[in-house]
Every structure is written in structure tokens, then in C-alpha cells.
C-alpha positions in Angstrom: 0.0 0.0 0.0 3.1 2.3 1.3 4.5 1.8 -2.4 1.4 2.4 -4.4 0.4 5.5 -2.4 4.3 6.6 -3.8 3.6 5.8 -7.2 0.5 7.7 -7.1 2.1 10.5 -6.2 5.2 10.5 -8.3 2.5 10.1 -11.4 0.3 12.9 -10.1 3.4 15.1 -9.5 5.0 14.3 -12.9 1.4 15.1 -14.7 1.3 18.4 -12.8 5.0 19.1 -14.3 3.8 18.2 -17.8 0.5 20.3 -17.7 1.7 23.4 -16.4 1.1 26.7 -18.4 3.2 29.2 -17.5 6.2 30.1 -18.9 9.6 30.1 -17.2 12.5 32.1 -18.3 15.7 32.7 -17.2 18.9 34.5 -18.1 20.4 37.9 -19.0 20.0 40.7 -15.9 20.5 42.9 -19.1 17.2 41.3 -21.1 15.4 41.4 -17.7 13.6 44.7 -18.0 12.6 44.1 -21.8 11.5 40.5 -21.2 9.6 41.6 -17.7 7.9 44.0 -19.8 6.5 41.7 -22.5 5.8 39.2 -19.7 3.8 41.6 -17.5 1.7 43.2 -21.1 1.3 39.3 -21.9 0.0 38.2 -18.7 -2.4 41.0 -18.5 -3.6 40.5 -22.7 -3.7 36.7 -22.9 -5.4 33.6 -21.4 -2.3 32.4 -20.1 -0.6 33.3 -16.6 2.3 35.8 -16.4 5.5 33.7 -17.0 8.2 33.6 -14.8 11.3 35.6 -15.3 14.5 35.1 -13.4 17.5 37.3 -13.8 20.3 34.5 -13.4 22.5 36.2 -15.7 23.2 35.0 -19.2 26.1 32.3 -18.1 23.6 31.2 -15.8 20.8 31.1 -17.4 22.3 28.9 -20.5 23.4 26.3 -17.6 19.8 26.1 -16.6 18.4 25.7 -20.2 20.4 23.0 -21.0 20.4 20.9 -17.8 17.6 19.0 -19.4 15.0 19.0 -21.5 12.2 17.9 -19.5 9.1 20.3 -18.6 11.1 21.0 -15.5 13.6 23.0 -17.1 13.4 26.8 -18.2 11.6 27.2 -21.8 13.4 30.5 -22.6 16.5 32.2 -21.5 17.3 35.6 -22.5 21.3 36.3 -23.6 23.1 39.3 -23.9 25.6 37.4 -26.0 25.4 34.8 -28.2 25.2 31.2 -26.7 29.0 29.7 -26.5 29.7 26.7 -28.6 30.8 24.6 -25.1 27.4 25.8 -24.5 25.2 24.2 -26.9 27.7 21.1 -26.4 26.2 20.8 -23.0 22.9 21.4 -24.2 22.7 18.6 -26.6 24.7 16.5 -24.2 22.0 17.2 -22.2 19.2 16.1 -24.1 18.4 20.1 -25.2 19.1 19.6 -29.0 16.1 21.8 -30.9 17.1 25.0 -30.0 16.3 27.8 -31.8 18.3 31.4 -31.8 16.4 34.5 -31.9 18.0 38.0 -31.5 15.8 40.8 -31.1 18.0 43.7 -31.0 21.1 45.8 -29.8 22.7 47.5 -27.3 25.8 49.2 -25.9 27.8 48.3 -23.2 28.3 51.3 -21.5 31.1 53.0 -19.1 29.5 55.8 -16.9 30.2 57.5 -14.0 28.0 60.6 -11.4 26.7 62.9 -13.3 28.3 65.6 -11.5 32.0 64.5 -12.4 34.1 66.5 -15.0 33.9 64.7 -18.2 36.3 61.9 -19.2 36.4 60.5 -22.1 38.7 57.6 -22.5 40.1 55.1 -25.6 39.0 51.6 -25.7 43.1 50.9 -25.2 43.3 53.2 -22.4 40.0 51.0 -21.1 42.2 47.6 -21.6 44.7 49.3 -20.0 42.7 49.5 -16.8 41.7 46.7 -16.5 43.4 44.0 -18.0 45.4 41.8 -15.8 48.4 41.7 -17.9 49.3 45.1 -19.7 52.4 45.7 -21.9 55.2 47.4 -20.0 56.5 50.7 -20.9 58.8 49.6 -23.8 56.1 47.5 -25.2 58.1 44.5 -25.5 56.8 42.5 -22.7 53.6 41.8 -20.5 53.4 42.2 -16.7 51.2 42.3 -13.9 48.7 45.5 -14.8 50.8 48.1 -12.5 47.9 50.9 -13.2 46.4 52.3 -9.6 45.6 56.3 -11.2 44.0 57.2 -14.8 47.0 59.8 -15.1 49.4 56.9 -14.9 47.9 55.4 -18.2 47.7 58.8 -19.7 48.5 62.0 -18.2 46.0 63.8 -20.2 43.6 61.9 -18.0 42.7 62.6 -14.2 44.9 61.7 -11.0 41.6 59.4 -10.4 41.9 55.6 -8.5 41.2 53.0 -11.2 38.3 51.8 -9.2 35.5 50.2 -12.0 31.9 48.3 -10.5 31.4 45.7 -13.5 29.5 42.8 -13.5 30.4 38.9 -12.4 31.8 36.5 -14.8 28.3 34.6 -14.8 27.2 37.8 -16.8 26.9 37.8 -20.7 27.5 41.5 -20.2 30.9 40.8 -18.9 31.6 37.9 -21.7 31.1 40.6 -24.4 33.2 43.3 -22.3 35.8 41.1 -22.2 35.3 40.1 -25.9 35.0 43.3 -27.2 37.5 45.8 -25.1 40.4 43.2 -24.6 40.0 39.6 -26.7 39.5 41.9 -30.0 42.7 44.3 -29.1 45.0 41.5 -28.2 44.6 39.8 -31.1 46.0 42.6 -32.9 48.4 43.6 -30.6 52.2 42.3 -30.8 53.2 41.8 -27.6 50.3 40.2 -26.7 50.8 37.9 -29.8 54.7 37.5 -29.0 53.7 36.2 -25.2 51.7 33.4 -26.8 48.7 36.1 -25.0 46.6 36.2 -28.6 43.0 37.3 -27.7 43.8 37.4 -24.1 41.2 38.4 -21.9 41.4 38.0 -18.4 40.3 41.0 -16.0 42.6 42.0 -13.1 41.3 40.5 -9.5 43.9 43.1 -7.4 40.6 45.6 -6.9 40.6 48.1 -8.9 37.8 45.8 -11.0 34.8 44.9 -8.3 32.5 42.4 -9.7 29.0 43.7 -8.2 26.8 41.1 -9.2 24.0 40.6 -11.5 21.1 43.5 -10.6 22.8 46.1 -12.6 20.9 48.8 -10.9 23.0 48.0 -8.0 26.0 49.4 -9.7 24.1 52.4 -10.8 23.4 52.7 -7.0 27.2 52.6 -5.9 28.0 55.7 -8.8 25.7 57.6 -7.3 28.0 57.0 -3.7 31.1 56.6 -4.6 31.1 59.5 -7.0 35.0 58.9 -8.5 34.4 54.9 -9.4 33.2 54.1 -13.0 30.7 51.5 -13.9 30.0 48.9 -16.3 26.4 47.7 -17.6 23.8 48.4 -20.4 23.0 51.0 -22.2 19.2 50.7 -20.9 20.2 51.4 -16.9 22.2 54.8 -18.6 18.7 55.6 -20.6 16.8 54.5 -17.2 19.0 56.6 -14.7 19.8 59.2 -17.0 18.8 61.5 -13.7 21.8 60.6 -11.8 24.8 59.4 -13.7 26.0 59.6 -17.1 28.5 58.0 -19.9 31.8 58.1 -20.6 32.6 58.7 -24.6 34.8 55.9 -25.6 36.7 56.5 -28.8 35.3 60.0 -29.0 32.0 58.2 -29.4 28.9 59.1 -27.3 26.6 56.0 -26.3 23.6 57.2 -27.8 21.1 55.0 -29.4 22.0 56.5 -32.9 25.4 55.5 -32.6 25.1 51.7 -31.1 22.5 51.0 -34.1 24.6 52.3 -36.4 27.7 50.5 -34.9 29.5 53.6 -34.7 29.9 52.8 -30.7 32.8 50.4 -30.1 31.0 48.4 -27.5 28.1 47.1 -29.4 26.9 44.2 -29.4 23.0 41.8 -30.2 21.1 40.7 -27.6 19.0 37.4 -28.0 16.8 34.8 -26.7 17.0 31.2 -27.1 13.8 28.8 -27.4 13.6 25.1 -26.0 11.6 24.4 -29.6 10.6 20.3 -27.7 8.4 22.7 -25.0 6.2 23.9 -27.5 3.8 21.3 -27.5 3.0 21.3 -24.1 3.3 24.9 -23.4 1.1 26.2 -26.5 1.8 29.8 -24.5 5.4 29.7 -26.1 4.3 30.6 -29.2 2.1 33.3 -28.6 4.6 35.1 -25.3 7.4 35.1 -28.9 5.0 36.4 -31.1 4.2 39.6 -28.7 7.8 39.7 -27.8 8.9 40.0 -31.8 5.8 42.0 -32.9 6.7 45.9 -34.1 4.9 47.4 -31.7 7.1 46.3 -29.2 10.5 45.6 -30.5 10.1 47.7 -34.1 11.6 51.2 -34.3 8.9 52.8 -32.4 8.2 49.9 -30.7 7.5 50.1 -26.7 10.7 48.7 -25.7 12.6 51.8 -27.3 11.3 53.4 -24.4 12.9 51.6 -21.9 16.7 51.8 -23.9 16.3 49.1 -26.6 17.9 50.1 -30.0 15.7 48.5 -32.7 16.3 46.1 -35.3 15.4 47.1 -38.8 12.2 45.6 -40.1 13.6 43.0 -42.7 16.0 41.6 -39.5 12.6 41.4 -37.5 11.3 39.0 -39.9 13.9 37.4 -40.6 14.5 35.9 -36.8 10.5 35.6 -37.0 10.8 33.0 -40.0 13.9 31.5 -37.5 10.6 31.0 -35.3 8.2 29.8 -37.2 10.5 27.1 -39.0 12.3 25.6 -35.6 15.2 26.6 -37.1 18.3 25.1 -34.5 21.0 26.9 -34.1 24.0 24.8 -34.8 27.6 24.9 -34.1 29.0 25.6 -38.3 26.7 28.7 -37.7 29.0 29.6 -34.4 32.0 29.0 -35.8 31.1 31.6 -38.4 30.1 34.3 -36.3 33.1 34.0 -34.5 35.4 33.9 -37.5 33.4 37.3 -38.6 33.8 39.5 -35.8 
């Protein structure tokens, strides 16, 4: 009786995880406010409950997605860089093999600081410089521990200001694509990186001038606002947000406006995306119909409600072409990667 009465159970418990009808997502702390946004208008215009969104970060949320591919996993997760090959290896290792890829926008990564502080604009070299945990020393023909404690010591043009910068955690795709971006693409073209067998090296110093602050960017919009002479890493849609309090930092004479990260004039740009469990579908009709709202012009287009909260829109021919991604389960595979990478 004691082991039937289990049995029962387990079944009823299992047929409770297979009927549910909400949505769960997971991921990006950058994607949180967009996907919050469609969540709460879907909720509130659909017969189908709010769905769940978690900001795990976008490291995070992919090791969520693909731990397995039952209906007790996450349907969505929400990436503020594109999924990583080892990724989608442990997704299909996994079980999670009909993944689709759907970006649904851009944004900047931005450097800001108190809006009261004198302007300082900086180079995306001088940024390496600050952060990097290995910097060329001053006759540029080797690497050593990053030295750097004051701005004026990289350049004296710049401020006698500590080198103190609130950026996010390495479980952040917001840090992947900082780290991508500001020192993988430099070091690559850079000798005496190359010469050091350093090619594309991009590890972030861990003496304390660089303070991971977790993933709730807002939190490091929070810290600006107190420790007035620190600079901060995140979004370009916390800059739009808390435009009241702090402001940017041009980075190669180029202002972070919404202009210039469409236009890829900005030299931290970058997509942001989502990623679909395609086997979920079938159970969780709601799927369909939360990525339809997500992807329609309205919201996403170039005067689309999102643009009001700091998304930079995709053109209308991108729009449909990540919808047709949609409605033909098309799985992102690893060839297609492999040739992003090799593009950038």
C-alpha cells in the first residue's frame, strides 16, 4: 500500500509538471527589464498566466536551459551574447538539441560614472589598460602584472583618479562581451600580446581596482551615485533609465547614444537574443504566442514600446527574418558559431 500510495504521487506530481502553463525564463539581468515588460503586457492580454522571469544572468541562465530537457527546465533564456559553442555542447549533451536562436535587438555596453563628475572620455586601449590583468610594460616589449592604480598613470592627459571600476560577475553575458570586445578583439592585434603566446587574451585583473557587483545592474548604478569617483559597467538601458543621476563616458570620441550603437559607430556594441527550448512547444502552446508579442513591431520595431525603456531597434527586414527563425524551428548549430566567430 506504502509503495502504491508513492507511485500515485510521483504520477500525479510528474502530470502536474507536464501540464503546467506558465512560462519560465531565465537569463540575462540585461534582457530582464525588456522580457519583464513583454511578460507583464502578456499576462495581463492573454489567457495564459504571467510567466516567470528570473535574472540568473546569461552564463547562468544557459546552464539552466540546457540541464535537461524535460518540462522541469526553463523554456526561454534571455542572452546578452550569443550562446558559447561549449554551450550548446552541454545542451545537446544534455538532451536540449532543438534550440532555436532568436535576436531581437542591440545595445551598448556602456562606461558611466556621477553625473556631477568632470567629463572623461577615454580610448578603448586606455580602457584595456585598466583593466586587463596583464598590460604591456613601458617599452612595449613584454607583459606584466597590470601596475595601473591612477588614470593619469595610463595617460597623463587623464585625471589623478583611482582606477576603481563596478562591472559585472563573470556569470554575466555583459561581462563575456566586455571582455570580448574591449580586450579579446585588441589582443589579437596587438604584438606583444601575440609575441607572449597572449593572442586574444582576456582576463580581468582580481587586485581591486575591477569589483564584480553582481547581477542586478541597478546596483552598480546605486554605488555611482555613492562613490562618485568609481566608474561602472552595464547596459545602455540602466544609462537611458537613470539618465537623472549618472552619465557615460565617450569611448573612442564616441557618445553612447542609441543612434550610434545601431549604427555601430559605438565600439561596445553588441545583439542581444533569446533562445527557445523548440521540444516545450507542444505542451506549453503559451510559447508561441509570449514570442510572437515579444517579436511584434509594436514592441520591439523602431517605435516599438521597448525603445522606451533603452532598446535600440532592429530594422524591419531583421525582425522577420529571426521571426521566420521562429516559425521554422530553425536550431542553431555549431558551423553557424563557428562563423560568427570567425566574422567579428
Amino acid at each position: 500500500m506504502h509503495k502504491y500510495l508513492i507511485t500515485l504521487l510521483m504520477l500525479i506530481f510528474a502530470c502536474q509538471s507536464q501540464a503546467r502553463d506558465q512560462i519560465r525564463i531565465v537569463g540575462s539581468s540585461t534582457v530582464y527589464p525588456f522580457a519583464s515588460f513583454v511578460a507583464e503586457e502578456f499576462g495581463s492580454v492573454s489567457r495564459y498566466p504571467t510567466p516567470i522571469v528570473e535574472s540568473t544572468g546569461t552564463g547562468g541562465g544557459m546552464k539552466l536551459f540546457c540541464s535537461d530537457n524535460s518540462m522541469d527546465s526553463p523554456d526561454i533564456t534571455n542572452a546578452s551574447r550569443r550562446i558559447k559553442i561549449k554551450e550548446l555542447d552541454l545542451c545537446h549533451r544534455n538532451g536540449v538539441k532543438n534550440i532555436t536562436e532568436v535576436m531581437f535587438g542591440y545595445d551598448g555596453i556602456v562606461i558611466a560614472q556621477d553625473k556631477d563628475n568632470a567629463e572623461m572620455p577615454l580610448s578603448k586601449l586606455e580602457l584595456l589598460l585598466a583593466v586587463a590583468k596583464k598590460v604591456p610594460n613601458k617599452t612595449n616589449d613584454g607583459l606584466i602584472d597590470n601596475p595601473y592604480k591612477y588614470w593619469n598613470e595610463i595617460n597623463p592627459k587623464l585625471p589623478k583618479r583611482e582606477i576603481k571600476i563596478y562591472g559585472p560577475p563573470v556569470s554575466s553575458g555583459t561581462r563575456d562581451a566586455f571582455e570580448e570586445i574591449v580586450l579579446q578583439y585588441q589582443t589579437e592585434e596587438m604584438k606583444v600580446y601575440r609575441d607572449a603566446g597572449l593572442k586574444g587574451y582576456r582576463f580581468i585583473r582580481t587586485d581591486g581596482a575591477f569589483i564584480p557587483s553582481g547581477e542586478n545592474d541597478n546596483l552598480i548604478v546605486q554605488k555611482l551615485t555613492k562613490d562618485k569617483m568609481a566608474l561602472g559597467i552595464f547596459g545602455y538601458s540602466f544609462l537611458a533609465e537613470n539618465s537623472d543621476s549618472i552619465k557615460s563616458v565617450d569611448i573612442d570620441s564616441v557618445t553612447p547614444t542609441a543612434a550610434n550603437i545601431a549604427n555601430k559607430s559605438y565600439p561596445i556594441s553588441r545583439s542581444l537574443f533569446f533562445y527557445i527550448k523548440n521540444d516545450h512547444k507542444e505542451t506549453l502552446p503559451a510559447m508561441e504566442e509570449y514570442v510572437a508579442m515579444f517579436m511584434d513591431e509594436a514592441i520591439i520595431g523602431m517605435d516599438g514600446l521597448l525603445t522606451e525603456i533603452g532598446l535600440i531597434p532592429m530594422d524591419t527586414d531583421s525582425i522577420e527574418l529571426n521571426m521566420t527563425r521562429v516559425s521554422e524551428n530553425i536550431n542553431v548549430s555549431q558551423d553557424e558559431l563557428e562563423k560568427a566567430a570567425a566574422a567579428h
